[in-house]
C-alpha positions in Angstrom: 23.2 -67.1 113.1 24.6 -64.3 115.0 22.5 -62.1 117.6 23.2 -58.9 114.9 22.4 -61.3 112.3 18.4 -62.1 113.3 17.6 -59.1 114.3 19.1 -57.0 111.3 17.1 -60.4 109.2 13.6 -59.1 110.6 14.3 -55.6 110.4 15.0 -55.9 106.8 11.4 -58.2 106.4 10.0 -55.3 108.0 11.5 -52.4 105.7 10.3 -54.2 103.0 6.8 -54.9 103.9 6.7 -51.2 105.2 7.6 -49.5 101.8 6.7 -51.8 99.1 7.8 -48.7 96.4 11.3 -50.4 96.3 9.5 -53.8 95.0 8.6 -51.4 91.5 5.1 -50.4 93.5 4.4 -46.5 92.5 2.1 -43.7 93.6 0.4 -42.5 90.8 -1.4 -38.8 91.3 -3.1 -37.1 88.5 -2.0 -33.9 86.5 -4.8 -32.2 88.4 -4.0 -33.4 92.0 -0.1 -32.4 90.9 -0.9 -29.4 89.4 -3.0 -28.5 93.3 0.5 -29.7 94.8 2.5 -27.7 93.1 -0.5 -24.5 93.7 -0.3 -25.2 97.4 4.0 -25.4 97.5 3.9 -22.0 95.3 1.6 -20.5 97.5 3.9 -21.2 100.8 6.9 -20.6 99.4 5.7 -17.5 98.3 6.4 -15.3 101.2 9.9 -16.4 101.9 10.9 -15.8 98.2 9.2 -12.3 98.5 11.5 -11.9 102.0 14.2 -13.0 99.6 13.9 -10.8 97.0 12.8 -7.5 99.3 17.1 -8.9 100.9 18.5 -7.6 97.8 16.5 -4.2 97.8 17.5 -0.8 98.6 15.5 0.8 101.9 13.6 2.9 99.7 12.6 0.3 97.1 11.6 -1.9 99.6 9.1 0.3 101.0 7.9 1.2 98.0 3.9 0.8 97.9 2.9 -1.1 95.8 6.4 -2.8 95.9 8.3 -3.0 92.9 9.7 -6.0 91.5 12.1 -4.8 89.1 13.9 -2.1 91.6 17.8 -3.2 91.4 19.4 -5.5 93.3 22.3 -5.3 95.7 24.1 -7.0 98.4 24.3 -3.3 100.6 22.0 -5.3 103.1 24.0 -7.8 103.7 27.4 -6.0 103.8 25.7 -4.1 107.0 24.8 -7.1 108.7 28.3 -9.0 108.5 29.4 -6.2 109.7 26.9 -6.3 113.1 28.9 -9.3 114.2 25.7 -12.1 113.9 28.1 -14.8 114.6 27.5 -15.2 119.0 23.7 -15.5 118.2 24.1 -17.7 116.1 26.6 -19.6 118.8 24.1 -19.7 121.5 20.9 -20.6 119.1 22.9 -23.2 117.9 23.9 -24.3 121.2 20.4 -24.1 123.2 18.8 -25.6 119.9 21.4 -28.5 119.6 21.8 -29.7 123.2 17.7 -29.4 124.3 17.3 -31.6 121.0 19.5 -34.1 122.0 18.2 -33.7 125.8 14.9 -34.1 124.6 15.7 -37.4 122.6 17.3 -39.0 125.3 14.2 -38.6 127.7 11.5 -39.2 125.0 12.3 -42.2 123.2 12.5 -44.4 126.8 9.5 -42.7 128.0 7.9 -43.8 124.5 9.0 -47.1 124.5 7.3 -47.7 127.5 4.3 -46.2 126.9 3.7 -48.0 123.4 5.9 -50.8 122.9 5.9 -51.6 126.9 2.7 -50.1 128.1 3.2 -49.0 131.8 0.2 -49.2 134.0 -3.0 -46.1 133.4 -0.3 -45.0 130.1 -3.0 -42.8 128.8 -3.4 -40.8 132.1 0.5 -40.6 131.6 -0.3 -39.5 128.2 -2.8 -36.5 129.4 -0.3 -35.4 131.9 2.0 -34.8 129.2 -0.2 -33.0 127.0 -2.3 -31.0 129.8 1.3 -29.0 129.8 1.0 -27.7 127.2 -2.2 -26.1 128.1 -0.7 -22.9 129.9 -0.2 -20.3 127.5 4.3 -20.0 128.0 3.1 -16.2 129.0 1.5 -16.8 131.9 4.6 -19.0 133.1 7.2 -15.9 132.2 7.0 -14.1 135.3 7.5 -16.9 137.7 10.1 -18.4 135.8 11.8 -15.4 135.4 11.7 -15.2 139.6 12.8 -18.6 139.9 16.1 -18.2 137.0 16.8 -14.7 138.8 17.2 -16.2 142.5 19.2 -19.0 141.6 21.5 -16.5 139.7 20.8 -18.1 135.9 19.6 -14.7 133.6 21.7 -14.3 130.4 22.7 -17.9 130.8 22.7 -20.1 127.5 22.2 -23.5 130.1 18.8 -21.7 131.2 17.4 -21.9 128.0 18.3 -25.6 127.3 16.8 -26.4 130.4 13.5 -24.5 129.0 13.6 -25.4 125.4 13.8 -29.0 127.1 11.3 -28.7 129.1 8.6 -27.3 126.4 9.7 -29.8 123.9 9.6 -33.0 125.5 5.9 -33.5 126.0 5.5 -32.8 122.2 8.3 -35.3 121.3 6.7 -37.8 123.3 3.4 -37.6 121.9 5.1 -37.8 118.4 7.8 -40.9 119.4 4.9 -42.6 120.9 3.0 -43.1 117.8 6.1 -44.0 116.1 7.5 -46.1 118.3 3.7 -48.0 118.6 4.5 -48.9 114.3 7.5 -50.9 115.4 6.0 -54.6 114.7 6.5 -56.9 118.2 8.3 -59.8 115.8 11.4 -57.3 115.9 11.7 -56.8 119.7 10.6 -60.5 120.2 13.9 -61.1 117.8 15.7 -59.3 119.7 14.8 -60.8 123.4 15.2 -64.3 122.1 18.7 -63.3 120.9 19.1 -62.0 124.9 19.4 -58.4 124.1 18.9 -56.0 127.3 16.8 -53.0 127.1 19.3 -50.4 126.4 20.3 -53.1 123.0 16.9 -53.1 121.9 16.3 -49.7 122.1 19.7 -49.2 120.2 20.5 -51.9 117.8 16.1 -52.9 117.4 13.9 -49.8 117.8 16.4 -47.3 116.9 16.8 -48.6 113.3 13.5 -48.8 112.2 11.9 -45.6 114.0 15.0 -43.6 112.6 12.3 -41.6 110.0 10.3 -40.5 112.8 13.5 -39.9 115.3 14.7 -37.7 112.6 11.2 -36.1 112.2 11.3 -35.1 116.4 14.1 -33.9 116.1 14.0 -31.6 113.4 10.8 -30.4 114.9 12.2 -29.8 118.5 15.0 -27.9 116.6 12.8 -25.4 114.9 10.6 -24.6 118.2 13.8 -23.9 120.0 15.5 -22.3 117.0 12.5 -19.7 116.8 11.9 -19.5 120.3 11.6 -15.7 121.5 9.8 -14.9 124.5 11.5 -16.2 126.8 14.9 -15.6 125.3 14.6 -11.8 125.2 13.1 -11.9 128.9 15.7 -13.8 130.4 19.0 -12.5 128.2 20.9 -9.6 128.2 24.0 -9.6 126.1 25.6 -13.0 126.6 23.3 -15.6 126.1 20.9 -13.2 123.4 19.5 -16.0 120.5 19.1 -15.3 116.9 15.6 -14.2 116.6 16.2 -11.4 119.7 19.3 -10.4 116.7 16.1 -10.0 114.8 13.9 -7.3 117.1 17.9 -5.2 116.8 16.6 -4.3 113.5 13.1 -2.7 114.2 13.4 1.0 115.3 10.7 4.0 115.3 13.0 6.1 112.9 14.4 5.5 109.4 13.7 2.5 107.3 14.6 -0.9 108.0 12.6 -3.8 105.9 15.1 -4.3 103.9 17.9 -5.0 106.3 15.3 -7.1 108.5 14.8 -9.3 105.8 18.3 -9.7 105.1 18.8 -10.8 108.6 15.9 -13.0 109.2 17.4 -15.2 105.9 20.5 -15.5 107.4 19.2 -16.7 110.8 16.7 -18.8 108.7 19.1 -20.5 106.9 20.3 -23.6 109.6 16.6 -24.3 109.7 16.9 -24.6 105.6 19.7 -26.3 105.6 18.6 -28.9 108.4 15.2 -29.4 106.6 16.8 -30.1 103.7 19.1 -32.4 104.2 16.5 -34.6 106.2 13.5 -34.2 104.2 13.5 -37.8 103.3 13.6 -39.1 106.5 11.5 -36.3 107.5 8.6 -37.2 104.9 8.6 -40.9 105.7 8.6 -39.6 109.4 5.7 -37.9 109.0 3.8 -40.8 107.2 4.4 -43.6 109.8 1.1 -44.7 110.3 -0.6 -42.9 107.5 -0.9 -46.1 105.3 -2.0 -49.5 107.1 
């Protein structure tokens, strides 16, 4: 049997001992715990179909109080932001969101690997040194960063945010990839050493595969933090490098009405997010779960 061949043969024992729904196993809930489901969806979604509706509202309906649901609907709103040329935002959110991602990927699932599936030596003080990073409050690091990326020349710079978005990001993704990456059972990677596969194989062709659901999970989280990210993208960009949410604060002024307008806006920056979600929310779901069920 080939080296592909072994590995793919335990990988597949383990996706099938992992999720024994696809042998005719089902969750059963009851209408009542459904019905709570449901309650609790509604009751989230709520507020981003009320931004959604309040998009298609004149100003003046909009800030109506109480609001009124059956003012008529129009696409004015979004006419006047197509025409506010929304489309380098979205460039350079895409671009710092994309490539910190990707950054963050690359670093975390090695640095996981070895701290679950090839525990280095005092891993949990490793582990603590991570998270004690995220400790500072990102305020109370603006001001020296902003020194630091304004002496080596760096404001309004796209590069300086993937570098930060990296930064904040990767102790989060390693803390997640860790307890992934500890699922993986040791038969696979004990497959994959006796078929003489090299680290950068295993981690590939063996712990890739199967921690897929919670690589995708990482990632899509890591994509919304940077997606959403503000402070430290109005502090430290002018006009060039400006993300979508500081598009966003372009809509808030002292005179004249803008709710409207500003939700208009903030469903077209929220869309990527949407979309992303969406189209990963099964690999997201099982992402989330790894672990959940022993």
């Amino acid at each position: 049997m080939s080296d592909q061949g072994a590995t793919g043969t335990v990988i597949q024992r383990f996706r099938a001992r992992r999720h024994p729904a696809d042998h005719g196993k089902e969750l059963r809930l009851s209408p009542m715990w459904t019905f709570v489901a449901w309650l609790a969806t509604l009751a989230f979604f709520a507020p981003v179909a009320w931004m959604a509706l309040t998009s298609f509202h004149q100003e003046a309906d909009a800030a109506t109080n109480p609001p009124s649901l059956l003012a008529p609907l129009t696409l004015d709103q979004y006419s006047l932001l197509l025409g506010r040329d929304v489309t380098p935002f979205l460039i350079n959110s895409a671009t710092a969101s994309i490539v910190s991602t990707l950054l963050v990927l690359l670093l975390a699932v090695p640095t996981a690997y070895a701290l679950s599936i090839k525990p280095v030596e005092k891993w949990t003080d490793v582990m603590f040194f991570f998270l004690s990073t995220k400790f500072l409050p990102a305020i109370a690091a603006l001001l020296p960063v902003y020194l630091i990326v304004k002496d080596i020349g760096m404001l309004d710079n796209v590069w300086t945010l993937v570098v930060l978005y990296t930064a904040m990001n990767l102790p989060i993704a390693v803390w997640l990839m860790r307890s992934f990456l500890a699922e993986v059972p040791r038969e696979i990677l004990e497959a994959g050493e006796v078929d003489g596969a090299r680290l950068p194989t295993v981690l590939l062709r063996v712990v890739a595969p199967v921690a897929m659901p919670g690589i995708a999970a990482t990632s899509l989280i890591c994509f919304i933090f940077s997606w959403n990210e503000f402070m430290f993208a109005v502090n430290l960009t002018a006009t060039r490098a400006s993300t979508a949410p500081v598009f966003l604060v372009g809509f808030i002024t002292n005179e004249g009405l803008f709710l409207a307008r500003l939700c208009a806006a903030a469903m077209l920056v929220s869309l990527p997010v949407l979309i992303a979600g969406f189209a990963a929310q099964d690999k997201l779901v099982r992402g989330l779960s790894l672990g959940a069920v022993k």
